[in-house]
N, C-alpha and C positions, 0 to 999 in steps of 0.2 A: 504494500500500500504506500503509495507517496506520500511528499507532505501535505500538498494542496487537497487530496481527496480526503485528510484526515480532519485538515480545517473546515472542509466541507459538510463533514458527516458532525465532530462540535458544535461547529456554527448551528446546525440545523435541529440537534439534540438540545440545543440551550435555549434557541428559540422558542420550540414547542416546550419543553419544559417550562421555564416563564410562561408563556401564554395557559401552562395547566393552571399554574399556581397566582398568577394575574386577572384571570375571569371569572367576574361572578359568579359564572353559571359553570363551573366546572367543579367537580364533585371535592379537585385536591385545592379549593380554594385558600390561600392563605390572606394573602394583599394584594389591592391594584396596583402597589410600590413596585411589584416584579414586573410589571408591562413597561416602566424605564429599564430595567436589565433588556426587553425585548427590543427597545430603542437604541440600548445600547450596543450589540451586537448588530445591527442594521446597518447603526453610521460606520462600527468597522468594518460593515463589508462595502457598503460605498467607497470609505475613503480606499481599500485597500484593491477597489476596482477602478479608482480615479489615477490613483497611485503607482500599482502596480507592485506595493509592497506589506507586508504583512508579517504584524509583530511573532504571530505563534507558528506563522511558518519557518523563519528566521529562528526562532528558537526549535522545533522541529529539525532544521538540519544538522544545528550543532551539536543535538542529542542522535545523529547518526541516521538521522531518516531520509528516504531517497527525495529530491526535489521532482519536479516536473507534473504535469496534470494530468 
């Protein structure tokens, strides 16, 4: 598994996560505080799509993981 697809599959785990625990209407409701967690993984996928650069992939390689997508 690369790095990219590792940030991919994160990113999208953390998303939905937050959005469990951010919606009222979901049964693991805790607070609407965690729908900013879901804002906040957004803007780093923008910036890191504006960019072309990305903090946990960077860290991903240095812990020996393959780069590319």
């Amino acid at each position: 598994m690369t790095s990219w697809s590792i940030v991919r599959l994160v990113a999208g785990s953390f998303i939905l996560l937050s959005l469990l625990l951010g919606m009222s209407g979901s049964p693991l409701f805790h607070s609407s505080w965690w729908l900013a967690f879901t804002a906040f993984v957004g803007l780093n996928l923008l910036q890191s799509g504006l960019t072309r650069w990305c903090l946990m992939e960077s860290i991903l390689r240095k812990l020996g993981i393959q780069g590319g997508c």
